[in-house]
C-alpha positions in Angstrom: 104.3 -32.0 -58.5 107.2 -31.0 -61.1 109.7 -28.6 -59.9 109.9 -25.4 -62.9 112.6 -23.3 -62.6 111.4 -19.9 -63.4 114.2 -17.2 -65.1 115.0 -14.1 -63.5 113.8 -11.1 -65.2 116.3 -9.6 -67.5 117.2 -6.4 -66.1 117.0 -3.2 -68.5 120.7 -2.3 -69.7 121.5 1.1 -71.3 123.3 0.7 -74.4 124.2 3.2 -76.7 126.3 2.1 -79.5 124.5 1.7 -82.6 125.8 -0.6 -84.9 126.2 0.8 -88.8 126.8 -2.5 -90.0 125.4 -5.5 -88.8 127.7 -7.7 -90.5 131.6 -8.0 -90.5 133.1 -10.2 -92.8 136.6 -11.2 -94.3 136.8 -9.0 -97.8 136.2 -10.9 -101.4 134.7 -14.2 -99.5 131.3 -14.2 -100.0 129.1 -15.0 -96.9 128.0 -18.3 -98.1 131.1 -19.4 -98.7 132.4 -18.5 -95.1 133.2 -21.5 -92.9 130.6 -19.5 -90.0 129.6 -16.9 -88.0 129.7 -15.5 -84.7 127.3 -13.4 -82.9 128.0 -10.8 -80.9 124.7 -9.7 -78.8 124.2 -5.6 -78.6 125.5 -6.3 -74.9 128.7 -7.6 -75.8 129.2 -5.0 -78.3 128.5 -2.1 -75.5 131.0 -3.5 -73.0 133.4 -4.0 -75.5 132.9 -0.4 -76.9 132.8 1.1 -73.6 135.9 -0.9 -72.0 137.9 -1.1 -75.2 137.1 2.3 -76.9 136.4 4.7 -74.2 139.2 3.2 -71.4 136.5 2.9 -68.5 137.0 0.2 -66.4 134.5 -2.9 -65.8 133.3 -1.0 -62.7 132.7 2.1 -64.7 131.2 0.1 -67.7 128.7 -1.7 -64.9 127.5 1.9 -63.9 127.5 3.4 -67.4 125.4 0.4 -68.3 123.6 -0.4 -65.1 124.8 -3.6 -64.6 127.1 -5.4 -62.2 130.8 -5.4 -62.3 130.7 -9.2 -63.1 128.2 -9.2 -66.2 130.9 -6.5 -67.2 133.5 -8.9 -67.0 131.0 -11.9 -68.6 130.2 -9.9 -71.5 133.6 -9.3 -72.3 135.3 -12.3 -72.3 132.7 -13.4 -74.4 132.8 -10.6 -76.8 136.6 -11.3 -76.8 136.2 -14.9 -77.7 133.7 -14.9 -80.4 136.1 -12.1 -81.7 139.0 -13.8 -81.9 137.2 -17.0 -83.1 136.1 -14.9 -86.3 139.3 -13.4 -86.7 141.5 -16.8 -86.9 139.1 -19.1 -88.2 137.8 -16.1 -91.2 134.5 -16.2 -89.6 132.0 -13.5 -89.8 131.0 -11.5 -87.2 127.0 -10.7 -86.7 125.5 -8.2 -84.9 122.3 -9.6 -83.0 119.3 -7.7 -82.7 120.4 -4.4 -83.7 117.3 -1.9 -82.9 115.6 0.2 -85.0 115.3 3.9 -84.1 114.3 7.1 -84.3 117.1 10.3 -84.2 115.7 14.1 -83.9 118.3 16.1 -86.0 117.3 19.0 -84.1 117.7 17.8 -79.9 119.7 14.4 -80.9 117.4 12.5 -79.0 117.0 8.6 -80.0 113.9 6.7 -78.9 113.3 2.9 -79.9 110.7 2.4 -83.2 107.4 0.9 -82.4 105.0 -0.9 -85.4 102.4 1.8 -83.6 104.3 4.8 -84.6 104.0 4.8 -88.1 102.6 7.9 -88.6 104.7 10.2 -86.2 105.2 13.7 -87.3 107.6 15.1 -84.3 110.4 14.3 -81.9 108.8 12.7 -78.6 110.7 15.2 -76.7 111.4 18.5 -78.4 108.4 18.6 -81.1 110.4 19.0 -83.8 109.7 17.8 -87.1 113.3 17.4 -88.3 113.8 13.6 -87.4 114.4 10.2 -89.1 114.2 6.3 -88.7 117.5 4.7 -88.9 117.0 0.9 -89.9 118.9 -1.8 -90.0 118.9 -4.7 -92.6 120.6 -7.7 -93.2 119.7 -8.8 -96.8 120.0 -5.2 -98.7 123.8 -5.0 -97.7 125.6 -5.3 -101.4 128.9 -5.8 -99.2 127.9 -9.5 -97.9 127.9 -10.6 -101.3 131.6 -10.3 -102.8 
């Protein structure tokens, strides 16, 4: 009988940065001609948001993010190297996976977009009509090509 190592299940993280642009590149270089890219997952960007924007520490960053101390610290040092690879080698930097959502104008709430909802008429929580999808694309972004 084979031994088959089985993966943990990935924990559910709480991430609340949404990413504008997907895409960071050096000005007046077009993508193509880029010598690569670097991607920074949605977790990496959090941590890095959280620690380097907001000051908290990786303890406070684990709790904010429900996540240990030492994924904190993982994420980071990752985020920080693809980072500075981009930067010195004029790499782009990619935004994995960023998610597709909906905003109510009226409570601010933000839940995830589903293929299902396509006919949704009001906020999931507060009723209200007054909401929209924020989506993100790759290949509509006139920026990537100078």
């Amino acid at each position: 009988m084979e031994w088959i190592p089985i993966p943990r299940p990935r924990i559910s993280r709480t991430i609340q940065c949404d990413p504008t642009h997907p895409y960071f590149k050096p000005r007046g270089i077009p993508l193509k001609d880029l010598p690569g890219e670097v991607e920074i997952t949605l977790e990496e960007l959090e941590t890095m948001r959280l620690s380097d924007l907001e000051g908290l520490s990786q303890k406070e960053v684990g709790n904010e993010m429900k996540i240990s101390q030492s994924t904190v610290s993982r994420h980071l040092e990752e985020a920080h190297r693809k980072i500075a690879k981009a930067l010195v080698l004029g790499y782009a930097v990619r935004i994995a996976n960023p998610v597709d959502f909906y905003h109510c104008d009226s409570c601010g709430h933000t839940w995830r977009f589903r293929d299902d909802q396509d006919d949704l008429e009001k906020c999931e929580k507060c009723h209200s009509p007054k909401f929209h999808l924020h989506e993100h694309t790759y290949s509509e972004d006139p920026n990537l090509k100078e």
